[in-house]
C-alpha positions in Angstrom: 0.0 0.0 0.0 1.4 3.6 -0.9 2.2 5.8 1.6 0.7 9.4 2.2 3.6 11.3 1.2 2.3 14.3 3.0 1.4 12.6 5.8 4.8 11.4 6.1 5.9 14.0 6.0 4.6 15.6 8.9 5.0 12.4 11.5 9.0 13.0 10.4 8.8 16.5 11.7 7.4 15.6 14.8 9.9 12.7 15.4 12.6 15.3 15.2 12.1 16.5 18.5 13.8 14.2 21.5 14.6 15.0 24.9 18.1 16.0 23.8 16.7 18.6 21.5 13.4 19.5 23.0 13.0 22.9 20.9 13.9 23.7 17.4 13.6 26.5 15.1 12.4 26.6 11.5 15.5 26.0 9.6 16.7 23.4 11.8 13.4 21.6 11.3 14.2 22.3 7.4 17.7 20.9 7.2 17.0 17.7 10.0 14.0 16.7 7.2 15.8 17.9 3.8 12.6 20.3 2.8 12.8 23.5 1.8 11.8 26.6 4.4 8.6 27.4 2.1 7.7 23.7 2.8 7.9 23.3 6.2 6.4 26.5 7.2 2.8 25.0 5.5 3.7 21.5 7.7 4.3 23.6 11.0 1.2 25.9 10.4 -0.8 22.7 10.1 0.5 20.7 13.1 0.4 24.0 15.4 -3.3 24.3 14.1 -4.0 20.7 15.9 -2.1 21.4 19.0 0.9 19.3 18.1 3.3 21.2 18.1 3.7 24.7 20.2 5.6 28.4 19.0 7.3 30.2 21.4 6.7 33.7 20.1 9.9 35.3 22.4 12.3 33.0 20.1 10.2 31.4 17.5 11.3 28.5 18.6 9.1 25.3 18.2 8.0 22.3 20.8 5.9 20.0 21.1 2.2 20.5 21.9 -0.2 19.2 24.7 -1.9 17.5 22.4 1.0 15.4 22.3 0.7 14.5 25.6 -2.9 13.5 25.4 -1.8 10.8 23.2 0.6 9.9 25.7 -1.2 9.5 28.0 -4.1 7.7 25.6 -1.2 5.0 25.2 -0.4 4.7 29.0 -3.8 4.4 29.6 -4.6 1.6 27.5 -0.8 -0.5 28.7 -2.1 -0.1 32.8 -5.5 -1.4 31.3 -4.6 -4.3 29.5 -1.8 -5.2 32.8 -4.4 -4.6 35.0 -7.3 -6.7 34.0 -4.9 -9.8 32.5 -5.4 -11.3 36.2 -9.0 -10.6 36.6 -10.0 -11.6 32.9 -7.9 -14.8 33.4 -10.0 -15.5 36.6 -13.6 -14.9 35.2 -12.7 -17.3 32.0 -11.6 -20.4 34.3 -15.2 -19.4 36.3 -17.5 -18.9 32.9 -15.4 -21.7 31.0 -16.3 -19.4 28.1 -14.5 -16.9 26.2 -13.8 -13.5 27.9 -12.4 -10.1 26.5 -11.3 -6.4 27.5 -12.7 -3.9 25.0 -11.3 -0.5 25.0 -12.9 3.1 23.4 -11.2 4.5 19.8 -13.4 7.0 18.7 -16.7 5.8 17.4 -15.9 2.1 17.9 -14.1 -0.2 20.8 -11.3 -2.4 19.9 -10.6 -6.3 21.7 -7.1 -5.3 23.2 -6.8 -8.4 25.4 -9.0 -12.0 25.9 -9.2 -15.2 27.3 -10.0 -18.0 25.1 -12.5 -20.6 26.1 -11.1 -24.1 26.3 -14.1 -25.6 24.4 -14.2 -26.7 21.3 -17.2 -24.8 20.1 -16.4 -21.7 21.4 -16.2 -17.3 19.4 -12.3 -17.1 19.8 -11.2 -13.3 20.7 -9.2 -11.4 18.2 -6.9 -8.8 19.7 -7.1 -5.4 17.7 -10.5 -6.2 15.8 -13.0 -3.8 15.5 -15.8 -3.5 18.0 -19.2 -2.3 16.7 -20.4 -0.1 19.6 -24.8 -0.6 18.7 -24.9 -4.1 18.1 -23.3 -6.6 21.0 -22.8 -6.8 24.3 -19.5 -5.5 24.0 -20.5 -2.5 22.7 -23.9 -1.1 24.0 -21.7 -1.8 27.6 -19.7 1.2 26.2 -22.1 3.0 24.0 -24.9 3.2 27.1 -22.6 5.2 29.2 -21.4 8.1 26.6 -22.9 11.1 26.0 -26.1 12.1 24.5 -24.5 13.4 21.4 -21.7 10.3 21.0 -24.8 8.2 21.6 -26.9 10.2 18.9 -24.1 10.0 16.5 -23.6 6.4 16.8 -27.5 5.8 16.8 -28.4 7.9 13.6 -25.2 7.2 12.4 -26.8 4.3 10.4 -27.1 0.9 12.0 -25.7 -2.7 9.9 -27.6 -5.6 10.5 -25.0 -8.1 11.3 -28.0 -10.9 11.9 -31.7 -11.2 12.0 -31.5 -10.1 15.7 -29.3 -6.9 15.2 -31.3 -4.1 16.7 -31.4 -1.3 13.3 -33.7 1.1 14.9 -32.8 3.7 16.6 -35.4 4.6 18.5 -34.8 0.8 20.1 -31.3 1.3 20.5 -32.2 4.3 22.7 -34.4 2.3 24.7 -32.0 -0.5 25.2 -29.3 1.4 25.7 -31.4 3.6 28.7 -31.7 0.2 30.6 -28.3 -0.6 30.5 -27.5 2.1 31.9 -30.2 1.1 34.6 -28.9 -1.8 35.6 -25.2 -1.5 35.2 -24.7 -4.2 31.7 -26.3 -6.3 29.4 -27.0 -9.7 28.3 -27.6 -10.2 24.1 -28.3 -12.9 22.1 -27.4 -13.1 18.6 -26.9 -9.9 18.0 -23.6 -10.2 15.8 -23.3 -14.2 15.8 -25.9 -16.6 15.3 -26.6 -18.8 18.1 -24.3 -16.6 20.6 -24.6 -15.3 24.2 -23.1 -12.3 24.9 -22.6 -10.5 28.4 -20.8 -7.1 29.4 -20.4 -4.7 31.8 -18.7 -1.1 31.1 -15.5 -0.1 32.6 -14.8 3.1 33.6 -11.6 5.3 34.4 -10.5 8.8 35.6 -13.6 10.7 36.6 -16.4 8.0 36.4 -16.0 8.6 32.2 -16.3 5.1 30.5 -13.1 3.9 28.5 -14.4 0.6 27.9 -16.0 -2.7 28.9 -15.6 -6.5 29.7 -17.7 -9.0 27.9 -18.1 -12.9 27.8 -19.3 -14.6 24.5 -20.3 -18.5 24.2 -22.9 -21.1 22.3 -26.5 -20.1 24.0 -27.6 -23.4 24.3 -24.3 -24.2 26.8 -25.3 -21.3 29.3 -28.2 -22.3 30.5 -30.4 -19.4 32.9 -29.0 -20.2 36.4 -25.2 -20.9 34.5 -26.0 -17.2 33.4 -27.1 -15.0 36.3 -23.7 -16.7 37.8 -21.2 -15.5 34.9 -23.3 -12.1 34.9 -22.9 -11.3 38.9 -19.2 -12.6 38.2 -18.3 -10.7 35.4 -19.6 -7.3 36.9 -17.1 -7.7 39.8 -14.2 -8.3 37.5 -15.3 -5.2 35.8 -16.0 -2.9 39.2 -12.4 -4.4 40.3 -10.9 -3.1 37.1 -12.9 0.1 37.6 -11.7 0.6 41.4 -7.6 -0.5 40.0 -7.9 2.2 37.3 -9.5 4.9 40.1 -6.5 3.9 42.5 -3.6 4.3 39.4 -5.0 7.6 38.3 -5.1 9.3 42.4 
């Protein structure tokens, strides 16, 4: 796949700047990338516009932005997260017997970064990095039910695939579901994204009650049976209240 050349570009720039040389000025910025002045000034103009990088106007000298450091931290986050939870996770899959997964927020969709694979052979096996749907899945409506009104509206209006016959398209449902989640604190599907799958989740939050993502359980429906269910549900919302409470003691 070709690269953005632009794009490029503009990530060299910013890798230019290291603890040993924390602020540089225009033509040192030139010559470290081998761009002309005229080049570089449209580069810095863009990646000052988005907080990346700062100009000190005394020297006209430049550093990097806070923005910066929101990404930072973004990536710290998600490494105490994942380190955190690995114990817990590991825990509630020998409990369930089932498959078990931490799903963290990117934007308008969560992401599997860590699971547990059942031991059965019938079993949905968890796939680090994929994409999580936040409207359809337990995984997601954990997550989606505790954003705000307008993420929620975005998501809901946003237009809704039907990933199965039982995929919840309306929005107007969606609303309704996602109000009771929030109720009672996480959600039990069925078939929502697989066919003859179980899914249950509970949202995770992290600094200042604000939801960065959720623990869910997957397995065949016909291998939970009701009682098997309310068990792995009361389970799985302690392993997500003892993330919660590790996450609240890292961040204090």
């Amino acid at each position: 796949m070709k690269e953005i050349q632009s794009l490029a570009r503009g990530i060299h720039i910013l890798f230019q700047f290291s603890r040993e040389r924390p602020f540089l000025t225009t033509e040192e910025i030139a010559q470290a990338v081998n761009l002309p002045k005229s080049s570089v000034y449209r580069f810095l103009f863009t990646l000052k516009k988005y907080g990346l990088l700062e100009r000190d106007l005394l020297t006209g000298q430049y550093s990097l932005g806070l923005r910066v450091l929101e990404l930072e931290e973004v990536v710290h986050s998600s490494i105490d997260l994942e380190a955190i939870s690995k114990p817990l996770l590991t825990k509630l899959g020998a409990f369930s017997g089932e498959t078990v997964q931490l799903n963290i927020l990117r934007g308008d969709h969560g992401i599997c970064l860590y699971g547990v694979e059942s031991p059965s052979a019938f079993r949905l096996a968890p796939e680090k990095g994929r994409v999580i749907p936040l409207y359809a899945g337990a995984s997601g409506q954990s997550i989606l039910a505790f954003l705000d009104q307008e993420q929620q509206a975005k998501i809901c209006e946003g237009g809704l695939h039907r990933f199965t016959p039982y995929t919840i398209t309306d929005p107007e449902r969606l609303t309704q579901r996602l109000a009771e989640i929030r109720e009672q604190g996480y959600v039990i599907t069925c078939q929502e994204v697989y066919i003859g799958s179980l899914g249950i989740a509970a949202p995770v939050f992290g600094k200042n009650g604000i939801v960065i993502g959720s623990v869910s359980l997957s397995g065949p429906m016909e291998r939970i049976s009701e009682e098997r269910k309310q068990a792995i549900r009361d389970e799985l919302i302690r392993t997500a209240k003892e993330i919660t409470a590790r996450m609240s003691m890292l961040n204090h």
